[in-house]
N, C-alpha and C positions, 0 to 999 in steps of 0.2 A: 626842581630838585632842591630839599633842604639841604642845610651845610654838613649835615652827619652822613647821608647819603652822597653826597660829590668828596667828604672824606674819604667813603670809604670805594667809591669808583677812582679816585687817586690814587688811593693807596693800595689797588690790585693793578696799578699798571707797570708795574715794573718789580726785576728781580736781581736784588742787588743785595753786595754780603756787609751787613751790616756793625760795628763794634761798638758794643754795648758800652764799654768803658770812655765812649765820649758820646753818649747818647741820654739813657734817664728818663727818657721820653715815660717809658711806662712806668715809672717811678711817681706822674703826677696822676692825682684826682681831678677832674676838670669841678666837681663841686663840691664846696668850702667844707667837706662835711669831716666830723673826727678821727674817724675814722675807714679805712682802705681797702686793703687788705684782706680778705678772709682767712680766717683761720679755721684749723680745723681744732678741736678740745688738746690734742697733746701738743699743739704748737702754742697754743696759746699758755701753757705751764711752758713750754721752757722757752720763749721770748720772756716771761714775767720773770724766770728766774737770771734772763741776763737783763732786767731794769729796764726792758721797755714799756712801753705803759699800750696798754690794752685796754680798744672801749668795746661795750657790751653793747648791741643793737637790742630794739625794743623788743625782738623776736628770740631775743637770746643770742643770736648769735657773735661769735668773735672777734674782731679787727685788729688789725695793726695801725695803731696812732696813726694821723697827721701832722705837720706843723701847717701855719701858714705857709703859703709861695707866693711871691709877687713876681713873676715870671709869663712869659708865653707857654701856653699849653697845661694852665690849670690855676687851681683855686689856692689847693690845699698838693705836698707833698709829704709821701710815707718818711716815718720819725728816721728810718734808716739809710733816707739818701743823705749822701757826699756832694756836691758839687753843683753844676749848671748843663741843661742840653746844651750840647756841641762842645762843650769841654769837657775836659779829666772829670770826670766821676765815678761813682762808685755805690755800693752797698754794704754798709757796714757791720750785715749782720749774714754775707753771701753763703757761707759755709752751714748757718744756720737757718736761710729765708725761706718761706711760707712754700706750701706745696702751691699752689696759684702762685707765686714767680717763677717757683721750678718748671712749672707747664709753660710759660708765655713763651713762645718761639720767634727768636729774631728773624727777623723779617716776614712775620704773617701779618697778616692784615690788618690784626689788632696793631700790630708794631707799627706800620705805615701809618695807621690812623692816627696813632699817638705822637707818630715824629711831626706828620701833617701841625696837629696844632702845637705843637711847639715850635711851628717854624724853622723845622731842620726838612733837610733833604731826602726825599724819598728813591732818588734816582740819577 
């Protein structure tokens, strides 16, 4: 069993209420790349109109920046996190963020996988 598969048999073992505001987990890219995030065409005008910076994929499509992370559980983090997993954090553009954040559901699988490598607790 590779590490992405025993991730994600982890992270279906348990069901537990998560708080996203000391968490971030999904907040990281696990690779260094520019950008994250998918956008759809009208998010991606109105993140540029609040100064985020927006990369173009070679396919056209939209992202929401990264910065670097030197952190557990990724490469690269979206331009819009606040903080550290397991502490206070945040997204500083919550009111505004991508239709792909609005879907991500705490505590599904993707969530566990993400808290997995950032070395937070799943259970």
């Amino acid at each position: 069993m590779g590490p992405e598969e025993m991730c994600r048999t982890l992270a279906g073992a348990t069901d537990v209420d998560y708080d996203c505001q000391r968490c971030g987990a999904c907040c990281l890219s696990i690779t260094p790349s520019a950008g994250y995030v998918v956008l759809e065409r009208d998010e991606a005008t109105q993140l540029r109109r609040l100064s985020l910076p927006i990369v173009i994929g070679t396919d056209g499509q939209s992202f929401l920046a990264t910065e670097p992370y030197d952190g557990p559980g990724g490469a690269a983090a979206c331009i819009a996190f606040e903080g550290a997993p397991g502490f206070p954090s945040r997204c500083l553009i919550y009111a505004a963020r991508p239709t792909k954040c609005r879907e991500f559901e705490a505590g599904s699988i993707a969530c566990r996988t993400a808290r997995l490598r950032a070395g937070l607790p799943i259970g």
